[in-house]
FITOR-913364 format. One record per residue: residue number from 1; z, y, x of N, C-alpha, C in turn. Coordinates in nm, 3 decimals, always signed. Atoms other than C-alpha are relative to their C-alpha. Example, Ala and Ser with C-alpha at 12.3 -4.5 7.8 and 13.67 -1.06 7.14 Angstrom:
// residues 2
(r 1,(+0.000,-0.119,+0.089),(+0.780,-0.450,+1.230),(+0.000,+0.120,+0.090));
(r 2,(-0.006,-0.119,-0.082),(+0.714,-0.106,+1.367),(+0.073,+0.109,-0.077));
***
This chain:
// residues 118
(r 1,(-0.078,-0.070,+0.099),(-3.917,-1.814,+1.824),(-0.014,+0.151,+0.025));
(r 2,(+0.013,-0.124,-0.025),(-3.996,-1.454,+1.773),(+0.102,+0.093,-0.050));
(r 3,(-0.089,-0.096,+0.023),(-3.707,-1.239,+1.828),(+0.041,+0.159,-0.076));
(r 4,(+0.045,-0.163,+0.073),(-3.824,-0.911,+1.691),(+0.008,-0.029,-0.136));
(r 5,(+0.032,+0.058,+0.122),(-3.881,-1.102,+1.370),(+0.150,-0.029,-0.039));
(r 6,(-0.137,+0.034,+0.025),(-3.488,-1.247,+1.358),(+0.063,+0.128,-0.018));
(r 7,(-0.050,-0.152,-0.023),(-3.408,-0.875,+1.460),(-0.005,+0.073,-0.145));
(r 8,(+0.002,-0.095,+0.078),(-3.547,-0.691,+1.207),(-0.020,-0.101,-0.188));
(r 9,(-0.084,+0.082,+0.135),(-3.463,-0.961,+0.897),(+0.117,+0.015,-0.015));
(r 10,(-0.059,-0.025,-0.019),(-3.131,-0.925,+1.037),(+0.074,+0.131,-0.064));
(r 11,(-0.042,-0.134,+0.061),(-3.150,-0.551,+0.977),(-0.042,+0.043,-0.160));
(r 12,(+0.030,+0.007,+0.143),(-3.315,-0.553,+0.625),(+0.101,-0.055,-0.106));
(r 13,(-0.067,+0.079,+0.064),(-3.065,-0.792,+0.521),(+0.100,+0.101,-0.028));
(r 14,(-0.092,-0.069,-0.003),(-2.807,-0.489,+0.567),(-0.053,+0.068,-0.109));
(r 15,(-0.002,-0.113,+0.082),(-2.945,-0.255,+0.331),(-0.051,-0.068,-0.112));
(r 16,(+0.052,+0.007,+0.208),(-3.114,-0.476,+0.067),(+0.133,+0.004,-0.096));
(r 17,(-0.109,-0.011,+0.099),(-2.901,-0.443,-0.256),(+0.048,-0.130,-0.006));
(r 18,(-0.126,+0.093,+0.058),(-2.581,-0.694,-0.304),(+0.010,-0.119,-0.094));
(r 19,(-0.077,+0.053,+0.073),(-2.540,-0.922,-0.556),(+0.169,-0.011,-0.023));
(r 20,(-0.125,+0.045,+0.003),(-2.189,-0.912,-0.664),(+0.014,-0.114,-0.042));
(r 21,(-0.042,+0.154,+0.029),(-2.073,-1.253,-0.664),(+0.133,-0.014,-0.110));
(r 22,(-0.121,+0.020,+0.090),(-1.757,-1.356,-0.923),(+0.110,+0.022,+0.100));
(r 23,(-0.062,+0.002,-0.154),(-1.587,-1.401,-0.573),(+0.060,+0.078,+0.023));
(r 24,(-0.001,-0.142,-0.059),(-1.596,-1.049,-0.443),(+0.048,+0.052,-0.158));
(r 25,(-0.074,-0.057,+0.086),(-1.523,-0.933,-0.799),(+0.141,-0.025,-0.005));
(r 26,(-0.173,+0.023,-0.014),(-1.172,-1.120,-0.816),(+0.026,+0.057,+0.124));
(r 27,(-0.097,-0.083,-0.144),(-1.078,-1.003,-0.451),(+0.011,+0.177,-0.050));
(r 28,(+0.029,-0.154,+0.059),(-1.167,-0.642,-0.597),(+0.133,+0.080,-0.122));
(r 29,(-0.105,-0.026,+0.113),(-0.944,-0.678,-0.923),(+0.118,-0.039,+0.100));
(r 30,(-0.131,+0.042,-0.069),(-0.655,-0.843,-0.710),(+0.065,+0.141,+0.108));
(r 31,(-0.042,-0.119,-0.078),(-0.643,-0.511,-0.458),(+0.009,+0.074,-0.101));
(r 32,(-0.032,-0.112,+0.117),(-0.675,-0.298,-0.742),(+0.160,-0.021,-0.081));
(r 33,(-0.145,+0.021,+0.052),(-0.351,-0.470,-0.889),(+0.066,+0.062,+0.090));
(r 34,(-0.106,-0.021,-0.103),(-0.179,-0.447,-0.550),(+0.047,+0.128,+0.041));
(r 35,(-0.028,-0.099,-0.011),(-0.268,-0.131,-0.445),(+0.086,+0.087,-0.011));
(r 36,(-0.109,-0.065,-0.005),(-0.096,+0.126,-0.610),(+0.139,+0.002,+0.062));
(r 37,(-0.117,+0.041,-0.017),(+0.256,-0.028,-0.533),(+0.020,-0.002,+0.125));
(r 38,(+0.007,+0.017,-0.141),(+0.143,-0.096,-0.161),(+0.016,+0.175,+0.063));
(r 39,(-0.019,-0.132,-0.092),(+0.078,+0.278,-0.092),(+0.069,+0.083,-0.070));
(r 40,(-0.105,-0.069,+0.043),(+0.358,+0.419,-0.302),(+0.157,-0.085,+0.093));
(r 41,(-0.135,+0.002,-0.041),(+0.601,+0.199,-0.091),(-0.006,+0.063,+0.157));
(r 42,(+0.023,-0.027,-0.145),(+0.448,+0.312,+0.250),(+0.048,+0.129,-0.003));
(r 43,(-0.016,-0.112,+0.011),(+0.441,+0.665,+0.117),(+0.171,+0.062,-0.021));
(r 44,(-0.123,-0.043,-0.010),(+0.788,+0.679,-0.028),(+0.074,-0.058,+0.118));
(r 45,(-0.074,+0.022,-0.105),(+0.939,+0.483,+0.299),(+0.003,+0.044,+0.127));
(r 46,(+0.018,-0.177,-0.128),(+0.799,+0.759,+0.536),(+0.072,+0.071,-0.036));
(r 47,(-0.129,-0.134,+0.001),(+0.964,+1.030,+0.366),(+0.146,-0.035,-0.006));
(r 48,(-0.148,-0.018,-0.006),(+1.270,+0.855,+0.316),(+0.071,-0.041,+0.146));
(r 49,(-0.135,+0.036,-0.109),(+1.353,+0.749,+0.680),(-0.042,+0.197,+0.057));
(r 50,(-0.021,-0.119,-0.078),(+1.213,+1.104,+0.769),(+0.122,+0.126,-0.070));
(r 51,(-0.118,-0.071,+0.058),(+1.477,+1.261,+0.545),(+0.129,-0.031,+0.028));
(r 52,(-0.136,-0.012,-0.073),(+1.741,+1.041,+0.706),(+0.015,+0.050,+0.077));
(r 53,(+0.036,-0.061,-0.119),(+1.592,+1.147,+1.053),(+0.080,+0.148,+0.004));
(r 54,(-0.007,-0.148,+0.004),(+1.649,+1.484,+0.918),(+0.157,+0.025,+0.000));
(r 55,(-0.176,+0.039,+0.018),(+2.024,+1.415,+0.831),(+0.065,+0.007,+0.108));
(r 56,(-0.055,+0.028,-0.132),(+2.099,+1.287,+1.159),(-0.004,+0.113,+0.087));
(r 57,(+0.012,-0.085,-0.094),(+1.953,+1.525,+1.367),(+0.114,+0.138,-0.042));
(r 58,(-0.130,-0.098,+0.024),(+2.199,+1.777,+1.151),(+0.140,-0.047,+0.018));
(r 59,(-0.082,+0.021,-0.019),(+2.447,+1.585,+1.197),(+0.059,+0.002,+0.140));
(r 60,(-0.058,-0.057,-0.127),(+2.441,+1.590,+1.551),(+0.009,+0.140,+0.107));
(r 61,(-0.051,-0.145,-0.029),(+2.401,+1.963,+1.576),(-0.177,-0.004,+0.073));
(r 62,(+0.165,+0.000,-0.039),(+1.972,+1.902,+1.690),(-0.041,+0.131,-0.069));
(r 63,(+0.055,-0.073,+0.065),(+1.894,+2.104,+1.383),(+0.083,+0.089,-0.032));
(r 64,(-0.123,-0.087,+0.064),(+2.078,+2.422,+1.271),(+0.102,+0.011,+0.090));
(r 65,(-0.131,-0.057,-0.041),(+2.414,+2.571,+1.366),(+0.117,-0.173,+0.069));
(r 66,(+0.004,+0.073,-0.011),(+2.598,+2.333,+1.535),(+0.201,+0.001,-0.071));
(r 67,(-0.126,+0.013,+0.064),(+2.924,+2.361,+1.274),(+0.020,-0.091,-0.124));
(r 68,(+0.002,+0.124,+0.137),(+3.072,+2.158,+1.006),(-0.044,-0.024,-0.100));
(r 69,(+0.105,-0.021,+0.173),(+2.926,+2.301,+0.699),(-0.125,-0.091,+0.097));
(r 70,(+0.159,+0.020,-0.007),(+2.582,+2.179,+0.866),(+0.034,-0.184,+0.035));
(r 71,(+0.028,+0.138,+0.042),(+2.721,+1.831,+0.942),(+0.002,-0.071,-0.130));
(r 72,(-0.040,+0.028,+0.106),(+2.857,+1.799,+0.620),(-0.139,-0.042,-0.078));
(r 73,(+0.126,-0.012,+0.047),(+2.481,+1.875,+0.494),(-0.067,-0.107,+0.049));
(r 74,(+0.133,+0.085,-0.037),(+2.307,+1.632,+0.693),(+0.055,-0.109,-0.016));
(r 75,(-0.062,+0.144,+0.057),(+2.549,+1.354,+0.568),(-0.062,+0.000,-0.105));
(r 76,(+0.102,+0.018,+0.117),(+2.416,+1.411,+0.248),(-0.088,-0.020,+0.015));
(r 77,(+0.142,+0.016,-0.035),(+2.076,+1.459,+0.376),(-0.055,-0.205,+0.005));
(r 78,(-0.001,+0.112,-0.012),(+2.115,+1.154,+0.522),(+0.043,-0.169,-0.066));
(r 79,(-0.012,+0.071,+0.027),(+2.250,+0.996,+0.294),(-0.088,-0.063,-0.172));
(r 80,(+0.087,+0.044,+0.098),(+1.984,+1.050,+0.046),(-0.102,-0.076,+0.067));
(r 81,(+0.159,+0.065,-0.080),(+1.720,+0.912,+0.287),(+0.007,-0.210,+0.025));
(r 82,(-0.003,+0.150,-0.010),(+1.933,+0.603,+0.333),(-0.022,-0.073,-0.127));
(r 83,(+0.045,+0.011,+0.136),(+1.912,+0.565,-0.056),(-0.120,-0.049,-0.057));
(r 84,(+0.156,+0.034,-0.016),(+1.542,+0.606,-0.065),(-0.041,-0.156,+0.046));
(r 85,(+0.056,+0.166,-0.064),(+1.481,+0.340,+0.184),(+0.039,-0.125,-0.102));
(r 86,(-0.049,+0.131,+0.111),(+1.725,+0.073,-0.007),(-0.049,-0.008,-0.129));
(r 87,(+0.043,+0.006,+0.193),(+1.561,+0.149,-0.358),(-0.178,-0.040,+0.033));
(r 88,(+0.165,+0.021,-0.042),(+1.184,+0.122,-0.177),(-0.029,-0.139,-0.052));
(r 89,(+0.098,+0.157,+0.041),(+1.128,-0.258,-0.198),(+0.016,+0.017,-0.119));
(r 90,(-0.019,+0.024,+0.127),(+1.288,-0.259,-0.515),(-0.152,+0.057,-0.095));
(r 91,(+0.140,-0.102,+0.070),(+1.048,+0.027,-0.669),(-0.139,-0.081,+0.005));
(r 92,(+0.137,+0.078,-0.029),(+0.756,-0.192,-0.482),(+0.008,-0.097,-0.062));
(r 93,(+0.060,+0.118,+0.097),(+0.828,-0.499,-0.650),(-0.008,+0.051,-0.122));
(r 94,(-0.024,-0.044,+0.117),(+0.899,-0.304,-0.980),(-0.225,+0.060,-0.067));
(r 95,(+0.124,-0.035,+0.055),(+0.518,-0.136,-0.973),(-0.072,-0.136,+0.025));
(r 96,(+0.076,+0.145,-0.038),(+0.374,-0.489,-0.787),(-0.027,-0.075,-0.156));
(r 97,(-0.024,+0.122,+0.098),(+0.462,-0.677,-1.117),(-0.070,+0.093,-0.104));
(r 98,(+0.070,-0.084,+0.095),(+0.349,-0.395,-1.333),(-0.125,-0.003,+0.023));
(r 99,(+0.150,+0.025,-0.017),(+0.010,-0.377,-1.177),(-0.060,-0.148,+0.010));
(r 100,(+0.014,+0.113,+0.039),(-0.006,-0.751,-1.184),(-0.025,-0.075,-0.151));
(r 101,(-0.005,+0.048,+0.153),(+0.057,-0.781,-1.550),(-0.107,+0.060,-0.072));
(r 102,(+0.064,-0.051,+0.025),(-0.202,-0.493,-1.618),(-0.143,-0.057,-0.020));
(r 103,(+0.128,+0.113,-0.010),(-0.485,-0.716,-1.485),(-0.011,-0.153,+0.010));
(r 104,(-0.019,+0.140,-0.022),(-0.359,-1.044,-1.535),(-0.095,-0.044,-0.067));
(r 105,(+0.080,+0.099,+0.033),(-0.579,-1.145,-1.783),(-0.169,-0.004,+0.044));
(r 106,(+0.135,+0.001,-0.036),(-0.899,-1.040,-1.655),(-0.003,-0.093,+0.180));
(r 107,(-0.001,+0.069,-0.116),(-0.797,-1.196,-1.288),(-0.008,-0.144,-0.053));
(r 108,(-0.032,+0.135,+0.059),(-0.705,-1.511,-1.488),(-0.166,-0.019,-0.038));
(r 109,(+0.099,+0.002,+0.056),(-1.019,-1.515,-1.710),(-0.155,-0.040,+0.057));
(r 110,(+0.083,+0.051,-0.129),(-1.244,-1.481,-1.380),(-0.004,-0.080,+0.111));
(r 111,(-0.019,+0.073,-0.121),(-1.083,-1.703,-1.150),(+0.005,-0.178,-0.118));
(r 112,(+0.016,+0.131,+0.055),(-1.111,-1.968,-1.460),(-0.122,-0.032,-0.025));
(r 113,(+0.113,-0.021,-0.004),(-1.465,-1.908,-1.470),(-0.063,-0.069,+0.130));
(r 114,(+0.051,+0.026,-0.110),(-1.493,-1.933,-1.107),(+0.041,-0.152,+0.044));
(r 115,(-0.013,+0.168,+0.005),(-1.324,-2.290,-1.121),(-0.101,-0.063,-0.041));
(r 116,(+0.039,+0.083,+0.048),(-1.503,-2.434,-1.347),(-0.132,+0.002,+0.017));
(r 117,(+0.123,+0.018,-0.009),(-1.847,-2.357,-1.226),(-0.015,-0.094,+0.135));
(r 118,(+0.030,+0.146,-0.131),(-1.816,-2.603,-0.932),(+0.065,-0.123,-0.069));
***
């Protein structure tokens, strides 16, 4: 068995061009649904625990003056951040279903395709 030969089929195999399969297309449309919703809940659930973070730390006199006006402030602060967080999933399932419905029928359409050819 000539190794050099397995080797460099091996490596050809990497760069010849693709076929997209039906396969790889549905996995493609299905992230494209998901997406958006996935990195709008990551994105908004960073800033909102770092805006409670931010709250707290005023509240315990970390950030700023360490007087009442400034706790007063970081209750609010904080209590918009806790807000945020609790409305996050919601928001995520709210775009999830929206980007779901967007490409439903073409996910449908191709994954009935991809049934019925086996």
């Amino acid at each position: 068995m000539n190794t050099d030969k397995i080797y460099a089929e091996s490596i050809a195999k990497e760069y010849a061009p693709k076929e997209t399969s039906k396969v790889v297309a549905l996995k493609k449309l299905d992230k494209k649904a998901k997406m958006p919703a996935l990195v709008f809940a990551y994105t908004f659930g960073i800033i909102s625990s770092l805006v409670l973070g931010t709250g707290m730390c005023m509240c315990m006199g970390e950030i700023g003056a360490d007087t009442t006006t400034t706790m007063i402030i970081g209750v609010i602060i904080g209590i918009i951040g806790i807000v945020g967080a609790g409305i996050n999933y919601h928001v995520y399932r709210f775009l999830l279903e929206k980007g779901k419905k967007k490409y439903a029928f073409e996910i449908m359409e191709l994954a009935k395709e991809i049934s019925e050819k086996d």
